[in-house]
N, C-alpha and C positions, 0 to 999 in steps of 0.2 A: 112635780112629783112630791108631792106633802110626805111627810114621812109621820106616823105614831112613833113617838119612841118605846113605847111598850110592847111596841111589835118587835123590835129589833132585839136579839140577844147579845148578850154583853159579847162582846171579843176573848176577852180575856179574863178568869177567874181567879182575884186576889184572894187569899185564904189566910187570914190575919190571926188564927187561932193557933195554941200552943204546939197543937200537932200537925205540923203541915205536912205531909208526909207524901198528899196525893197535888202533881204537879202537872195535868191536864189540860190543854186547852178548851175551856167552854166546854165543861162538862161532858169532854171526849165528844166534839162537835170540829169538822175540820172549819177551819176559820177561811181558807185561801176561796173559794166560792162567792162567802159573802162580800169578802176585802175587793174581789173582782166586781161583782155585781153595785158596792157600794163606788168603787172609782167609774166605774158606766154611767151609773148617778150623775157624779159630778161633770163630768167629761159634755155629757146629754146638759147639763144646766151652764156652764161655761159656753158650751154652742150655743146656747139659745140665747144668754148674754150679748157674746158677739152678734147675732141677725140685728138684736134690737137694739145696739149701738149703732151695727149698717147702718140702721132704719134710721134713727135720731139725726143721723150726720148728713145725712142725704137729704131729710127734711128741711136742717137748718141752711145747708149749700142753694138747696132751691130756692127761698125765703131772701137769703142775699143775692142770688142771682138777681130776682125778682127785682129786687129794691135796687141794686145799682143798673138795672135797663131803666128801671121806671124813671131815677133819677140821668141818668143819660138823655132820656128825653126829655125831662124836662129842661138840660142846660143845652139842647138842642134846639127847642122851642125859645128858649129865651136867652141867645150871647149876649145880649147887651147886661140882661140883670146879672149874670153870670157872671160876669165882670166885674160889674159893680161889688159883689160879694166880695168876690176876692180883695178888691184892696178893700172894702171895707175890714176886713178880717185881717188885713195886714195891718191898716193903724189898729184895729181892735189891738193885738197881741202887741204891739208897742207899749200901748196904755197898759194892759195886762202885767207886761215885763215890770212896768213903772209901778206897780200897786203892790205887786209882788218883794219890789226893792222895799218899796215904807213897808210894809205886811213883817218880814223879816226885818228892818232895822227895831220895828217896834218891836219884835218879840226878843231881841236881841237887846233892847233897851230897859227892856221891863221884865225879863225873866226873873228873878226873885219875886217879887209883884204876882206875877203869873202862876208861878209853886206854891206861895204863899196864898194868898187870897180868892175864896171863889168870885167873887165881887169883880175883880180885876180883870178875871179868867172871861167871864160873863161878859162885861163888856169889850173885849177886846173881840169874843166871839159875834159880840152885837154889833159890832162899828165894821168888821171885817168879813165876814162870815156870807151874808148874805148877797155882799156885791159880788165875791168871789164865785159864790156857785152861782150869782145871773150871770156872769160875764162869761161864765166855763160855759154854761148855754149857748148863750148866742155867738159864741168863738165857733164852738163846734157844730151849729145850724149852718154857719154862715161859709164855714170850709169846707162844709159837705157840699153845699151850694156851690160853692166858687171849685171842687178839685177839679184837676184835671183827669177827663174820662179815660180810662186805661184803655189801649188798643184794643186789645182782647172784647172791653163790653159795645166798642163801637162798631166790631166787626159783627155783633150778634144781629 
C-alpha cells in the first residue's frame, strides 16, 4: 500500500509565528480516523511481513530436509566410505589442532611485527591463510560425510 506523501495531511499544525493564538488540530480536521486508518496500514503490512517470513522459513526447512535425506542415502549406500570419512576427519582435526598451536604461537611471537608491518602481516596471511581455509573445507565435507544420521532423518 504505496503511500504519496502529498496525499496525506499533516497531523498536527505547528504555528511558529508571533501570534499563535489559534491551537487547532489540522486545521480543525479531527485527526483520531486518520491515526486509525494509518495504524490498519501498518498492522495489514506487519501481517504480510509475517506470511512471507512463514514462507522463507518453510522453504529453507524444506531445502535442509532435502539435503540431510539425500545425504542419509548416501551414507546408506556407502558405510564403508562413511567410515572412512569419519576417521579421516578425525586425524584431519588433530593435524588442524596442530596448525592452529604454530598459527597462534606465531602470532603470538610476531605480534609487534604483525601491527607494525604490512609486509609481515602479508606474509604471515600468505604462509597461513590458505591452508587454513583448505583444511576448514575438507574438515567440513569430510564430517558431513562421516556424521552420524539423526534418528529422526532415518526414520523418514
Amino acid at each position: 500500500m504505496p503511500h504519496d506523501p502529498q496525499q496525506v495531511p499533516p497531523i498536527f499544525r505547528i504555528d511558529v509565528s508571533a501570534d499563535a493564538t489559534t491551537s487547532e488540530p489540522a486545521a480543525g480536521r479531527d485527526v483520531g480516523p486518520m491515526l486509525v486508518t494509518l495504524l490498519r496500514q501498518l498492522l495489514t503490512g506487519q501481517e504480510r511481513q509475517n506470511q512471507l517470513l512463514e514462507e522463507l522459513s518453510s522453504q529453507l526447512s524444506a531445502a535442509q530436509r532435502q539435503r540431510a535425506t539425500e545425504l542419509g542415502q548416501w551414507k546408506e549406500a556407502n558405510p564403508d566410505l562413511a567410515r572412512r570419512c569419519r576417521m579421516a576427519a578425525e586425524t584431519l582435526s588433530r593435524v588442524q589442532t596442530t596448525f592452529l598451536q604454530a598459527l597462534t604461537e606465531e602470532v603470538a611471537d610476531n605480534e609487534e611485527c604483525l601491527l607494525d608491518g604490512e609486509f609481515v602481516l602479508n606474509e604471515f596471511v600468505d604462509r597461513f591463510g590458505p591452508r587454513l581455509a583448505h583444511l576448514n573445507g575438507v574438515l567440513q565435507v569430510l564430517s558431513q560425510l562421516s556424521s552420524v544420521t539423526p534418528a529422526s532423518n532415518s526414520a523418514q
